[in-house]
N, C-alpha and C positions, 0 to 999 in steps of 0.2 A: 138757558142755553148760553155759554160763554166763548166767548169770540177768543182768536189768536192775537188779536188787531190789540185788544184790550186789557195786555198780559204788562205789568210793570213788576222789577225785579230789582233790589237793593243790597248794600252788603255792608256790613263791617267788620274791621278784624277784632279778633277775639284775643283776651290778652294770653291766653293759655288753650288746649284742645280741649275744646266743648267748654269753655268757662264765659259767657257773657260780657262784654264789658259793661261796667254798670253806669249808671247815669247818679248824680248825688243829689241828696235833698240839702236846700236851701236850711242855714243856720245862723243867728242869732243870738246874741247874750246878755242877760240880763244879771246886772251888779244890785244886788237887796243887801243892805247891809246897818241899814237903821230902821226901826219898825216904822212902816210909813202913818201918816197922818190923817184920821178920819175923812173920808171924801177923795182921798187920792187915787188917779184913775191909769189902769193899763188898757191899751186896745192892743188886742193878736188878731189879724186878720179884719174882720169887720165885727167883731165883740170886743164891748167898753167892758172891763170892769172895774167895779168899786170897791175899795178897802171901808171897810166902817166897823164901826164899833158896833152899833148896833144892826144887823141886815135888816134893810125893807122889802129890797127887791130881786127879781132875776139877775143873776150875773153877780152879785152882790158876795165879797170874800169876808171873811171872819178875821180882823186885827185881833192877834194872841196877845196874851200877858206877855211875850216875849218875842222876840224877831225869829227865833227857834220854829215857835209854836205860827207866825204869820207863812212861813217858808211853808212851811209842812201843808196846809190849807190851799196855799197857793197850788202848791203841786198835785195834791188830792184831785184840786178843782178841775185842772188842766187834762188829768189821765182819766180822772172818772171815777177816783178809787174811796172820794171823804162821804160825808156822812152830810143829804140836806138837814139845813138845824146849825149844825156844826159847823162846817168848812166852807159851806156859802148857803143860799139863800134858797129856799124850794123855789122848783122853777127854773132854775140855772139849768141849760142846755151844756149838758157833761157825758163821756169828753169833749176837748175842741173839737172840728169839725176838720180843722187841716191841720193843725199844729198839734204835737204833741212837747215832752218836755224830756231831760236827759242829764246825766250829771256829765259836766263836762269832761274831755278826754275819752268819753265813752263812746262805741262804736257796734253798731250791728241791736241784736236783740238785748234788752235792758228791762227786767221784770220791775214791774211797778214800786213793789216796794223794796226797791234798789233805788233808784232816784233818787236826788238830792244835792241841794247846795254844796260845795267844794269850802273850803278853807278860806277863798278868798268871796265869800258868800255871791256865787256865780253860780248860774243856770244857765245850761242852753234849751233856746227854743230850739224846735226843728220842725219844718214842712213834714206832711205825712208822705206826698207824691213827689220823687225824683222831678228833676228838670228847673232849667231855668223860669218858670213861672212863678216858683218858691221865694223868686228874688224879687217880688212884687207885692210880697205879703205885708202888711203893715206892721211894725216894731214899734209905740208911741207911747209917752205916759206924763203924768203931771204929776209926779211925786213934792213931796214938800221939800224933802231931802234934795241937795245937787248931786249928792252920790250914790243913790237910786237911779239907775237908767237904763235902758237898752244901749249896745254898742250902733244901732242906729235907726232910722226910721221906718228900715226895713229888713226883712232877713236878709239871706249873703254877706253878711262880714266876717264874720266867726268863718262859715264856709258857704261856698258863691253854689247855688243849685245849676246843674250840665246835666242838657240834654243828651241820650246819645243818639248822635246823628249819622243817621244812614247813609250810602252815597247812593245816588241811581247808578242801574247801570244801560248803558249800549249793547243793544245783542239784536241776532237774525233768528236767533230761535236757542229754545236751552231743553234739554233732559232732565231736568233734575227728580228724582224718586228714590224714592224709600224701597231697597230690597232685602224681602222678605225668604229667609228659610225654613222653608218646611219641611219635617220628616214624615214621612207615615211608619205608622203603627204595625210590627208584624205579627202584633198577638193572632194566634186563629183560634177563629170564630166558626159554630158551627152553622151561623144563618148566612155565612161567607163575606161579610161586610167589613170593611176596615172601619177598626177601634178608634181611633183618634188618629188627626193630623195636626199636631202639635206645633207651633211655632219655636225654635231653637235660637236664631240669631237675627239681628238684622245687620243694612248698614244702608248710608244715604250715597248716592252717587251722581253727577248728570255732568253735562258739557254748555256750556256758551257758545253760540255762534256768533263769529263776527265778523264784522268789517272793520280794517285796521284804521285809527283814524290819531290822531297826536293826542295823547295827554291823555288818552281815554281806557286806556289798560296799564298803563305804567308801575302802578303798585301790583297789580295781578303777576304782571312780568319779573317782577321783583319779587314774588312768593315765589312762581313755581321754580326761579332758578333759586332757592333758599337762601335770598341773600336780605342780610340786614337793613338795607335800604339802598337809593341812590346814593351816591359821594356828590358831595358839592362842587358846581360847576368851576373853572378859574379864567377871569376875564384877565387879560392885558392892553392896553391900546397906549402904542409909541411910535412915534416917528424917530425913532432909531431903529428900525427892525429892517433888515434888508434881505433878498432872496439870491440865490446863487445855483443855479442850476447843474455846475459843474458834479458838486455832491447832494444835490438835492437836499437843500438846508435853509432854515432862516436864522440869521444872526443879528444879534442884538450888541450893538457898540455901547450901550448902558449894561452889560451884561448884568439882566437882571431875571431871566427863565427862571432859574432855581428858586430864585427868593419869591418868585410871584407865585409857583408852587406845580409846572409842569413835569408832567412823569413819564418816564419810558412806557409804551408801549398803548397807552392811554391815543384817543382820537381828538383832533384839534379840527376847529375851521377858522380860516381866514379871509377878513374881507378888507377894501380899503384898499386894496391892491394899484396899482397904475393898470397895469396887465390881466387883462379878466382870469388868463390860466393861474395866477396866482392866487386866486379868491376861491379857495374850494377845501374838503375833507382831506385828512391825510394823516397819519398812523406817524406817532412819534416812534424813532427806532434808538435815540439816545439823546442825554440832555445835557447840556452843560452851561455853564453860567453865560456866554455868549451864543452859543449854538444847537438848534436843534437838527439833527439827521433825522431826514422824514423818510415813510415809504412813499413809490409814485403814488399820485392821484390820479383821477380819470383824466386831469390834460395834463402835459407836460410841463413841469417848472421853467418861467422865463426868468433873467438873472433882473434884479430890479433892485436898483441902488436905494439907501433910505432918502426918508423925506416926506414922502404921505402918510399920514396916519392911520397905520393899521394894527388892527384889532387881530390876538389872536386868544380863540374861545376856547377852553379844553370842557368837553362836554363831559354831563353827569353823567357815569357809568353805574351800571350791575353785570357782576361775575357770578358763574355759579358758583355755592357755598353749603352750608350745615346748618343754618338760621330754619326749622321748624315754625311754619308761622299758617292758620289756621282765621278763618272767616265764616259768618252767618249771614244765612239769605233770607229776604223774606219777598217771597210772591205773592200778589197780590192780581184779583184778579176783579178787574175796574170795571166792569159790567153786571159785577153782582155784589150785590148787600155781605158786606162785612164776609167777606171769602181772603182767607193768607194760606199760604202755604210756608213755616220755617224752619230753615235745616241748619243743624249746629255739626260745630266741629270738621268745616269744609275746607281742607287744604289743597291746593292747586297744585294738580300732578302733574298735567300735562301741557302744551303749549302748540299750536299746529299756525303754518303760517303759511301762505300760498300766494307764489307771484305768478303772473300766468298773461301773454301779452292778451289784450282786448279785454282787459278786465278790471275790476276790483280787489285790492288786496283783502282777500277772507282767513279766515280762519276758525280757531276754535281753543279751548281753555278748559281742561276737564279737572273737574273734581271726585275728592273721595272722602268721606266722612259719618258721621256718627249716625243721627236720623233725622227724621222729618215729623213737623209736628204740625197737624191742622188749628188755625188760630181762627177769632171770631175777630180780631183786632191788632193793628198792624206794629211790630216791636218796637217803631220810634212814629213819633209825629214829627220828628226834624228827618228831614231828608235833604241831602246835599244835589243839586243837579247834578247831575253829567255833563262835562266837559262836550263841547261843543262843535269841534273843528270838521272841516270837511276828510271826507274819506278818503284815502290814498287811492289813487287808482294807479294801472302798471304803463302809460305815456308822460304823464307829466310829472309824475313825483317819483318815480326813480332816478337816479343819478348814476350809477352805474352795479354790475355785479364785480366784483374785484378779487380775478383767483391768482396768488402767487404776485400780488401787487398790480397785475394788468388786467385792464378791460376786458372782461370776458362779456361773448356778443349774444348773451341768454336769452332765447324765448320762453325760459319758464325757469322758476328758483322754488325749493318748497322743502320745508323741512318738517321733523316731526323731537317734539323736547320729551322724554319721560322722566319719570324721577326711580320711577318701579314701586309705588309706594304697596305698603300692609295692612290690611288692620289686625290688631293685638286682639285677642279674647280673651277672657274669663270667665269662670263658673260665677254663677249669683249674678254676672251682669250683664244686661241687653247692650246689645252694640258693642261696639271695639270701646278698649279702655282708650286706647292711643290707637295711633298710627305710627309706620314705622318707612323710614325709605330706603330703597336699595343706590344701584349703582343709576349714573348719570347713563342716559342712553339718547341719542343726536342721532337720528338718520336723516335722509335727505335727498332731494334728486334737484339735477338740471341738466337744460337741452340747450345746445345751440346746433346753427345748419354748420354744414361740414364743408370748410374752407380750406383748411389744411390739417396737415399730420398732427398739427401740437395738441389740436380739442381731443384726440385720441390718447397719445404718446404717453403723456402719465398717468394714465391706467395701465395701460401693454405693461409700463417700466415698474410698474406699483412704489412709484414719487409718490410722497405725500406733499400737498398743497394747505395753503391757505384760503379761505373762501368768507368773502365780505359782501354782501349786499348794503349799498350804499342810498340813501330815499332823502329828498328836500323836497316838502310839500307846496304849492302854488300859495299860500300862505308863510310860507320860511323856515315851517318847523321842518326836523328829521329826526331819522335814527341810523346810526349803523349797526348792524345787528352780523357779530364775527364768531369764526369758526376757527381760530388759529392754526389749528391743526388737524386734519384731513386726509383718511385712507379713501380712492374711490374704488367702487366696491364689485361695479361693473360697469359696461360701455359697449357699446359697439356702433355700428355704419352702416345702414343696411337700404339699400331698394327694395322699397315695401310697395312698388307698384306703378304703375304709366303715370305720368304729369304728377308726381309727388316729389320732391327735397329729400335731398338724405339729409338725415339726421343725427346728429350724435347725442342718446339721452345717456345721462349718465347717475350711478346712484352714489351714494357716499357717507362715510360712519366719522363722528366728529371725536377727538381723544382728549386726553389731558397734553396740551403743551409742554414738552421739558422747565423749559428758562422759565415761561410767563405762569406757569403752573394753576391752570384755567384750558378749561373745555369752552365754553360763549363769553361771548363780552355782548354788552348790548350798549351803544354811550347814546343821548339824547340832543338832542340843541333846538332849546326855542327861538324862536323868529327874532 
C-alpha cells in the first residue's frame, strides 16, 4: 500500500522531444608505441596486467614479434575477443569487467573487430557505465618505455564521466498518466461479443500542484512561456544617481545607464535610497545615457539629490517566445521496493497562478507529452535538491497589484497561461511523434470592493490596461509577473445580499503589445 506522504518526483530537460539527455562514460588514453618489456605491468580498474614473453599466469598478455602483433592481444584481451594460449594466459577473466577499449575519435557502438590503435599508436580506454564514477577508475602502468603511458592515473582526461542529474521537484500533488485509446471492434459476431479492443494511440499528460515559492519553478516558467532562458540580470551601484519626481526619473551625472546595459521597458529595483519611497520596483519607460523615465511604483517618487549609494538592479527577465523545449520525470514512490514511474517528451503547456487574500500563493503547471514507462530503477542516482525558500503567501510578500501603472486595491489576482499545444501522429508509431503549439492564450480575473467609478469604467469604456502584479518575499526575493496589454472581458457591481460588500470581479484576456511586441513578461530579483 503506497502513501501520497511518500510520493518524490524529479526532472530534467531533454535536449530534443522524447530524446534523453545522456550522461558520458569516463575516458582515458593510452600511448603503446614501443613493444614494451618482459614484466611490464598495466592496471585498469583493479586488474594488473602483465606483458611477458612467456605467460604464466591469469591476466598475463602475450609480447608479439612486433608492437603490431603486442596492440592486437592487448585489445583481444580487453574486449574478450583473443584466443587463451595466445593473446594471454588461461584464466584471465575476459572481457574487463568495467572498461572496455575503442579506437580513438570513435563514438557510440564500435564492433570488436573495428578497434584499434590510430596512427599515433593511441587507444582509448572507456568506463562501461555513464557517470562520474568512471572518473575514479584506475589508469596505471610501469612500462620500461617513458613513452608508453596512460594520459593519467585515472580515466576522465581524454573525457571527464557526467552524471545526469535530476532536479527534485516542489509540488501539492501531480496527475501525471499515461492515456490510452481504445477502439472497439465492429466486426459482428454471431455469439454477440466484441472482437477486439485494440489499443490505437497513446499520450502522457498530468499537472503539478503548487505553492509558489522563489527559485523553485523558474525554469518551468521559462518552458511553458517558450522562452530561451532567463537574460542576465544588470547591477549598477553609484552615488551619482539621483531621483526627481517632477518626471518620475533617476538620473545619473556619470551618465552611464546605457553602457551599464539598461533597457526600455525591462523592470528595475532600487535600493540605497535616503527616502524609503525611492527603494522599490519600477518599469523602465526610456533610457538614455543620464536618464531613466520610470513608470509609477507602488509609492510615489520623492525628489532626492545624489550622494548615497544606490544600487540600481534590472532583474532577469522571460518573454513569451518559439523556444520548443521538453522535460522527463521520474516518480518515484519511497514506500515501496524499486517502484518509478517515467514520462518522456513532457513539455509545459500551461501555467495557473492564484493570489487570493488569507492565503497561499498556489498554483499549478500542466504538461503534455509522449508516454509513461514503469521502471524498477530510478533514471539518475544524482539528483539535485529543491530550491528551498519559503512560500509566498498573499500579506506579506505582495507588494502591490499595478493596473495602468497605479495601485489597484485587489482581494484576489489569478490568471490562467496556455500554449494550446498538439500532439503529431503517425502510422507505425505509438505516441505523438512531436508536439506542436498553437496560439498564446492569458485569461485571468481580479476583484477589488467597489470604491469608485474607475474599478468599473474601463470595462463599460472597453480601455485596454496594463496589469502587473508586483511580490518581495520576507526573504527579499520577487517576481513581477506583467500583462502589458489587456482587454477586460467583463465586470460588474452587484448586491449579492444583507451585510455583504459589493464587489467588483472582473475577468480579462492578455494580447500581444504593439511597441514591446510580448504578451507576459515575468523579471526576477534575488534578495
Amino acid at each position: 500500500m503506497s502513501d501520497a506522504d511518500r510520493i518524490s518526483v524529479s526532472f530534467k530537460e531533454e535536449s530534443a522531444f522524447n530524446v534523453s539527455p545522456a550522461a558520458l562514460m569516463a575516458q582515458g588514453t593510452l600511448t603503446l608505441d614501443t613493444n614494451p618489456t618482459d614484466g611490464d605491468t598495466m592496471t585498469v580498474d583493479s586488474t594488473v596486467y602483465r606483458f611477458k614473453d612467456t605467460m604464466a599466469q591469469a591476466n598475463d598478455i602475450k609480447i608479439g614479434a612486433s608492437l603490431a602483433a603486442t596492440q592486437a592481444s592487448l585489445i583481444k584481451t580487453m574486449l574478450g575477443t583473443g584466443t587463451a594460449g595466445t593473446d594471454y594466459y588461461a584464466g584471465t577473466t575476459t572481457p574487463h569487467a568495467t572498461v572496455r577499449v575503442r579506437t580513438p575519435g570513435t563514438s557510440g557502438y564500435e564492433a570488436p573487430a573495428d578497434v584499434a590503435f590510430n596512427a599515433n599508436n593511441e587507444l582509448v580506454f572507456e568506463a562501461k557505465t555513464p557517470g562520474t564514477a568512471g572518473n575514479s577508475i584506475a589508469t596505471t602502468e610501469t612500462f620500461f618505455a617513458g613513452t608508453n603511458v596512460f594520459d593519467a592515473a585515472t580515466l576522465g582526461t581524454t573525457q571527464a564521466g557526467t552524471d545526469v542529474a535530476y532536479q527534485a521537484v516542489r509540488l501539492t500533488s501531480e496527475s501525471f498518466k499515461q492515456v490510452t485509446a481504445n477502439v472497439q471492434s465492429a466486426e459482428i459476431r454471431d455469439d454477440r461479443q466484441i472482437a477486439e479492443v485494440p489499443r490505437v494511440n497513446i499520450h502522457a499528460e498530468g499537472e503539478l500542484g503548487i505553492e509558489l515559492s522563489y527559485g523553485a519553478y523558474d525554469e518551468f516558467m521559462a518552458m511553458v512561456l517558450q522562452s530561451a532562458g532567463w537574460s542576465s540580470p544588470v547591477a549598477d551601484t553609484q552615488t551619482t544617481f539621483s531621483f526627481d519626481a517632477t518626471d518620475n526619473s533617476i538620473n545619473d551625472s556619470g551618465s552611464g545607464f546605457v553602457a551599464a546595459g539598461f533597457v526600455a521597458n525591462q523592470w528595475i529595483r532600487t535600493s540605497g535610497a535616503v527616502n524609503s519611497n525611492n527603494n522599490q520596483k519600477w518599469k523602465i519607460v526610456s533610457v538614455a545615457a543620464g536618464k531613466m523615465i520610470l513608470t509609477a511604483g507602488k509609492n510615489a517618487m520623492v525628489t532626492e539629490s545624489a550622494g548615497a549609494s544606490i544600487q540600481v538592479y534590472q532583474g532577469g527577465q522571460i518573454v513569451n517566445g518559439v523556444a520548443d523545449r521538453y522535460v522527463e520525470f521520474d516518480k518515484k514512490f519511497t514506500d515501496l521496493t524499486d517502484e518509478y514511474e517515467y514520462y518522456t517528451g513532457m513539455s509545459p503547456n500551461t501555467l495557473s497562478l492564484s493570489f487570493v487574500v488569507q492565503a497561499i500563493v498556489t498554483g499549478s503547471i500542466g504538461f503534455l507529452g509522449k508516454r509513461a514507462i514503469e521502471n524498477n530503477s530510478p533514471r539518475s542516482s544524482s539528483i539535485t535538491a529543491a530550491p528551498t525558500k519559503n512560500v509566498l503567501n498573499n500579506v506579506d510578500d505582495i507588494v502591490a497589484v499595478i493596473q495602468d501603472n497605479l495601485v489597484y486595491a485587489a482581494t484576489n489576482f489569478n490568471f490562467d497561461y496556455t500554449n494550446n499545444m498538439r500532439q503529431r501522429s503517425q502510422l507505425a508509431e505509438l505516441g505523438p511523434i512531436s508536439l506542436g503549439s498553437g496560439s498564446i492564450g492569458i485569461t485571468g480575473g481580479l476583484e477589488a470592493y467597489h470604491i469608485n467609478r474607475d474599478v468599473i469604467k474601463k470595462y463599460l469604456d472597453d480601455t485596454e490596461v496594463s496589469l502587473a502584479m508586483v511580490t518581495k518575499t520576507g526573504e527579499g526575493d520577487g517576481y513581477v509577473i506583467e500583462f502589458p496589454r489587456v482587454k477586460l472581458t467583463d465586470g460588474s457591481r452587484n448586491a449579492t445580499g444583507q451585510n455583504t460588500d459589493i464587489m467588483v470581479p472582473l475577468t480579462f484576456e492578455s494580447f500581444r503589445h504593439a511597441s514591446e511586441g510580448i504578451t507576459c513578461r515575468i523579471a526576477r530579483f534575488p534578495a
